[in-house]
C-alpha positions in Angstrom: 79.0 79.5 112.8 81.9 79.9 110.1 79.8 82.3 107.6 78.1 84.0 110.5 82.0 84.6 111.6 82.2 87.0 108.5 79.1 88.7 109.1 79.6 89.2 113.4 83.3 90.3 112.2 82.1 93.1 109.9 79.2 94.1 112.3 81.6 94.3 115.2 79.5 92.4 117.4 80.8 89.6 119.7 80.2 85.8 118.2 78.3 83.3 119.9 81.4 81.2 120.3 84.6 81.4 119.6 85.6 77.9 119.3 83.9 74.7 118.2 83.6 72.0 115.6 84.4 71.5 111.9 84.2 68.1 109.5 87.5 67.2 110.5 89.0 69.2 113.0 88.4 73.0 115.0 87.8 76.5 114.6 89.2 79.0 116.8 88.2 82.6 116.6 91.4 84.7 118.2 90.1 88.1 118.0 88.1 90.3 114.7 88.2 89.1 111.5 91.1 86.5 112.4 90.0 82.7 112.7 92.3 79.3 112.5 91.2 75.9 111.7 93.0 72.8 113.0 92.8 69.5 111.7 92.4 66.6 113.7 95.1 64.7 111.3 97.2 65.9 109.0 96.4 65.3 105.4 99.5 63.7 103.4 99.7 67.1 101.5 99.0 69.7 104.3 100.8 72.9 104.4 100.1 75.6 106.9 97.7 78.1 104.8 97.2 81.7 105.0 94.4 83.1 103.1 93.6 86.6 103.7 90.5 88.9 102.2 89.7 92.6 102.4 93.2 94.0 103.3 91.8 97.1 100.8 88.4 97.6 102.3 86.1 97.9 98.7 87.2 94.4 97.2 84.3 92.3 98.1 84.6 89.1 95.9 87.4 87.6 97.5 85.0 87.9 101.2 82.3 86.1 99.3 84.9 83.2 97.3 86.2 82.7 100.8 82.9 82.8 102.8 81.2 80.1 100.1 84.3 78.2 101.2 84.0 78.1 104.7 80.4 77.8 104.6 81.2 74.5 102.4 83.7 73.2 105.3 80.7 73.8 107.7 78.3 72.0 105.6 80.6 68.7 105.9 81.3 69.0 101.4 85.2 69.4 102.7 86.8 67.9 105.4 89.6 69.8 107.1 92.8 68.6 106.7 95.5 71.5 107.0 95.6 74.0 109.0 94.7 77.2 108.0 94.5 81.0 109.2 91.9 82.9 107.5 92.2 86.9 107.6 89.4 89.8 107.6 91.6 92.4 107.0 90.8 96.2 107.4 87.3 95.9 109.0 86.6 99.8 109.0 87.4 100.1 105.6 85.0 97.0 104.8 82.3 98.2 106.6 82.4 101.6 104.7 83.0 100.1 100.9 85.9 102.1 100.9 89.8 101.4 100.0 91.1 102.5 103.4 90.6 104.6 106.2 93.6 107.0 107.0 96.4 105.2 104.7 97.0 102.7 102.7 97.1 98.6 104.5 98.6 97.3 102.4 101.9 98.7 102.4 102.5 98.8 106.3 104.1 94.8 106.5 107.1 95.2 108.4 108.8 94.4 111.5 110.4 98.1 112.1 107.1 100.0 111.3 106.6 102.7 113.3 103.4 105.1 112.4 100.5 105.0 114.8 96.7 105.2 113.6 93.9 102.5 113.1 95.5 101.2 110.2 99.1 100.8 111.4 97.3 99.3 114.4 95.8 96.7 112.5 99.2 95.7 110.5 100.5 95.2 113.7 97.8 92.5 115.0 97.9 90.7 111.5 101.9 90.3 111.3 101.8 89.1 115.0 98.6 86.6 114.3 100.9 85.4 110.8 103.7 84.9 112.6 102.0 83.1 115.8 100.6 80.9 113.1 103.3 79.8 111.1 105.6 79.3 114.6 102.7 76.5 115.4 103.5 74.7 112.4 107.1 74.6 111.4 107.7 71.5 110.0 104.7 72.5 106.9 105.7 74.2 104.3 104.2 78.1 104.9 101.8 79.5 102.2 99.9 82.9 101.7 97.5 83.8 99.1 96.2 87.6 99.7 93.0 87.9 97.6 91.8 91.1 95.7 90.3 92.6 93.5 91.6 95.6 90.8 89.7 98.8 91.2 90.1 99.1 87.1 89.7 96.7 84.1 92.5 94.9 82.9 93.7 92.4 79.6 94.0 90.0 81.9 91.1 90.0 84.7 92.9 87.5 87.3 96.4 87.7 87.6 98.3 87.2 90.3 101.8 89.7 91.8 104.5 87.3 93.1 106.8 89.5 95.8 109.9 90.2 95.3 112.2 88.1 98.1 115.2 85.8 98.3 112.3 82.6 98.2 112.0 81.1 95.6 108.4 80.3 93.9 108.1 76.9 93.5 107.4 75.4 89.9 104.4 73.9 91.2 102.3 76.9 92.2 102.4 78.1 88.9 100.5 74.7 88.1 98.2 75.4 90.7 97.5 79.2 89.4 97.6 78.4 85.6 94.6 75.3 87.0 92.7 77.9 88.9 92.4 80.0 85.7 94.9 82.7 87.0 95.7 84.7 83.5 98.9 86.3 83.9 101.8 86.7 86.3 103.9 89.9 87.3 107.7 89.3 89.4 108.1 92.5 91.5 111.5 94.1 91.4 112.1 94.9 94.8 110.4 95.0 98.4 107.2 96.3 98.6 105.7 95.5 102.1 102.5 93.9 101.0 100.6 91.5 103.0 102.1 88.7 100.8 105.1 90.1 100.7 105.3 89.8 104.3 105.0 86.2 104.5 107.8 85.8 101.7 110.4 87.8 103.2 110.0 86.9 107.0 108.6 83.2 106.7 110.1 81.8 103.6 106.6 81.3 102.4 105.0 80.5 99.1 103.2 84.2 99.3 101.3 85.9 96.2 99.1 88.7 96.3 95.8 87.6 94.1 94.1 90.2 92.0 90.7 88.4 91.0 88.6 90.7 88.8 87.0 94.4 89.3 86.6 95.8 92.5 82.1 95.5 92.9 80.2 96.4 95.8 78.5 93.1 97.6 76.0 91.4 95.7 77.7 92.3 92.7 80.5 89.4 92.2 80.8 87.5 89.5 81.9 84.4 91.6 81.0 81.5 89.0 84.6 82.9 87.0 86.1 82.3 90.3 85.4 78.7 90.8 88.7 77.6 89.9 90.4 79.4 92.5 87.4 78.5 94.9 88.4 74.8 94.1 92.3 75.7 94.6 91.3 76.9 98.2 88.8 73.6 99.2 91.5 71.3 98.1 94.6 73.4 99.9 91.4 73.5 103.3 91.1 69.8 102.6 95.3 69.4 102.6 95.3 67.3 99.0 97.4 68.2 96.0 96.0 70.5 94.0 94.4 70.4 90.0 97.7 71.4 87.5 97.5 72.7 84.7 100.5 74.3 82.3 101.9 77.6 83.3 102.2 78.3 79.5 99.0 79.1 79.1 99.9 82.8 81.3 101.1 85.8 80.4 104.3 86.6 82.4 105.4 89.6 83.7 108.5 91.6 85.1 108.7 94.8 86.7 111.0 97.5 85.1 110.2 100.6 86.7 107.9 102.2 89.7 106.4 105.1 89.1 106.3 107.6 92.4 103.8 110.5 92.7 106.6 112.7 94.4 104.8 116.2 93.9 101.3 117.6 94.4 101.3 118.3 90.7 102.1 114.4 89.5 100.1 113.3 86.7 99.7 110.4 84.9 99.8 111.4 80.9 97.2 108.7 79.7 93.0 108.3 80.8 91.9 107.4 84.2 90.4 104.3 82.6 93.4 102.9 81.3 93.4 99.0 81.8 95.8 96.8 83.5 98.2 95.1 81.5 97.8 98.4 78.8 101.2 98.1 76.8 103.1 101.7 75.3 105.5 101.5 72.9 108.6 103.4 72.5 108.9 106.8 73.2 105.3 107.2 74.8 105.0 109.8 77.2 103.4 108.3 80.2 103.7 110.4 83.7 104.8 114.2 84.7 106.0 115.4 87.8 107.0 118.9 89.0 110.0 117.1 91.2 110.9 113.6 89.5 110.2 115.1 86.2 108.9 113.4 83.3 108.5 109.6 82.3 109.2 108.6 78.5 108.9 104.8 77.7 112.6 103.9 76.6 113.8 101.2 73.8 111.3 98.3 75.2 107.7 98.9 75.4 105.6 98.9 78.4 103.2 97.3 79.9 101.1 99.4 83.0 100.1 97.9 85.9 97.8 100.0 89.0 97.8 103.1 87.7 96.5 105.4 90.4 97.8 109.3 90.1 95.6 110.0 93.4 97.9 108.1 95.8 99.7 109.5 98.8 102.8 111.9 98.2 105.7 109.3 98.0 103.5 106.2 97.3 103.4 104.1 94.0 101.2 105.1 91.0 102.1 102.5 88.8 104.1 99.5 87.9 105.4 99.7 84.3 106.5 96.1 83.4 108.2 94.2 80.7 107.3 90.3 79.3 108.7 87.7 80.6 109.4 84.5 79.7 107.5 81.7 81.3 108.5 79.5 83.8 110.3 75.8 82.7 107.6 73.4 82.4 107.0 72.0 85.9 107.4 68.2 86.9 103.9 67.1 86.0 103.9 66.6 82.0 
C-alpha cells in the first residue's frame, strides 16, 4: 500500500485505503501526497520526522530514496518507531517533469503569504499539515529534512543548505550528515522561506534543505550513492540513533551575498554550466544588471552556489559564499 501511495498520489487517483497497518505501528493518508506514520511505541530515540520530496517538481531521486524506504517499512526490514510525516510536494509539477507550475514552491513558506494560484495553494495545505504534525507531538524533538536534487553539477554532489533562524543546529546532525556521506555544508545568511526553513523558524526544528545529486528524469537515479542517506532515514523511521561520523570530513560554507535578478536584462557574467561550489577569485566579474548594476568579487574569493539567471524578476540567481570553518568536534570521539 505505502509505494502504491506514491504512484495513486502522482496519478491523482483515489487510494484503496487510506489507513492501515505497518511493522510497528499505522499509516494514515490525510489528503495527496501527504501521509503519517505512527508508532505503536515510541522508540527510546524517536523524534517527530518530517521528510519531504518533490517540492521542485523535476527532482526525482529523492521520490525514489524515499519510496525504496517506505516500501522497506512495508516489507517488515524496519519497524516503525517514530513518528513521521512524509510529503509529495508539488504534484503538478511532478507529474509534468517540470520545476514548477506558475512560480516557484519553494519560496512561498510563510504564515502571512498572501498570493493565490495552485502553487500558493499547495504551501498553504503543507504549512498547515507541518504544523498539525508537529502540535501532535510536542514533547519530541521536531526535525525536517527537504530532499532535492541540483539541476546543475557541482564540486560537491550532496551537500546539504542549513536555514538561516534563531535555532540552533545541533552538533550531532552534522555527525549524522557527514555518516550519510553528505559532502559539504552552506549557513544561509538570512530568511529565505524554504520548506526547511519553515520548520526552523516556526517549530524550532532541526530543518535542512538536502540537495542529493543532479536533477534526472525517473529511471535515471543513481540511488546506490545515496544509500547512506537512505540508511539515515530507516534508522530516524525506526526511532534509533543514527551512524556518526566526523563533520571534518565536509566542506563548510557561509553565505556572503545574494545575487537578485532585478531587471529584464540581468545576466550572469560566467557559462550556464558553471558548477556548484565554482570558487572566483578577486576582482572577477560575475553578474550585470541594468538596475542593481554590476557584481565584482571583492577582497575574499567566492564560491557560487544555484546560479540560475532565468528566475523570476526579484527572485535569487545565486548564492555567492565564503569557507567556513567547521563545526567543533561533536560529543562522540
Amino acid at each position: 500500500m505505502l509505494a502504491e501511495w506514491i504512484e495513486c498520489s502522482l496519478e491523482g487517483g483515489e487510494p484503496s485505503r487510506r489507513d492501515g497497518r505497518v511493522a510497528g505501528g499505522r499509516f494514515t493518508i490525510h489528503g495527496p501526497g501527504i501521509l503519517e506514520l505512527t508508532p505503536d511505541t515510541l522508540a527510546e530515540a524517536a523524534r517527530a520526522c518530517v521528510f519531504s520530496v518533490g517540492i521542485h517538481g523535476n527532482e526525482t531521486a529523492p521520490i525514489e530514496l524515499l519510496g525504496s524506504c517506505l516500501a522497506r517499512l512495508e516489507a517488515g526490514l524496519i519497524r516503525l518507531g517514530a513518528p513521521v510525516l512524509v510529503i509529495l510536494g508539488n504534484l503538478e509539477a511532478i507529474r509534468r517533469s517540470e520545476r514548477y507550475v506558475e512560480t516557484n514552491l519553494n519560496r512561498l513558506f510563510r504564515r502571512d503569504l498572501g498570493e493565490r494560484g495552485m502553487e500558493p495553494d499547495r504551501a498553504r495545505t503543507l504549512m498547515t499539515s507541518v504544523d498539525g504534525f508537529f502540535s501532535r507531538h510536542p514533547d519530541l524533538s521536531p526535525l525536517h529534512y527537504d530532499l532535492h536534487t541540483a539541476i546543475r553539477d557541482s564540486r560537491f554532489p550532496r551537500f546539504v543548505v542549513d536555514p538561516f533562524a534563531e535555532t540552533a543546529t545541533q552538533p550531532e546532525q552534522w555527525a549524522w550528515l557527514a555518516a550519510a556521506d553528505i559532502q559539504a555544508a552552506l549557513h544561509q545568511h538570512r530568511h529565505s522561506w524554504t520548506f526547511s526553513h519553515y520548520s526552523k523558524h516556526y517549530h524550532r526544528a532541526q530543518a535542512f534543505t538536502l540537495e542529493l545529486g543532479r536533477a534526472l528524469p525517473f529511471g535515471h537515479n543513481d540511488l546506490a550513492s545515496l544509500a547512506p542517506m537512505g540508511r539515515l532515514l530507516e534508522t530516524l523511521i525506526a526511532g534509533r540513533i543514527p551512524e556518526m561520523a566526523f563533520p571534518s570530513r565536509m566542506a563548510f560554507f557561509r553565505v556572503a551575498f545574494e545575487l537578485v535578478r532585478e531587471s529584464e536584462s540581468f545576466q550572469l557574467c560566467f557559462p550556464d554550466d558553471t558548477p556548484n561550489f565554482t570558487e572566483f577569485a578577486p576582482g572577477t566579474h560575475l553578474a550585470e544588471d541594468a538596475k542593481a548594476g554590476p557584481f565584482i568579487v571583492g577582497d575574499t574569493p567566492l564560491s557560487v552556489v544555484f546560479p540560475n539567471a532565468k528566475v523570476e524578476l526579484g527572485a535569487r540567481a545565486a548564492l555567492l559564499a565564503e569557507a567556513a570553518k567547521p563545526p567543533p568536534t561533536p560529543f562522540f570521539q
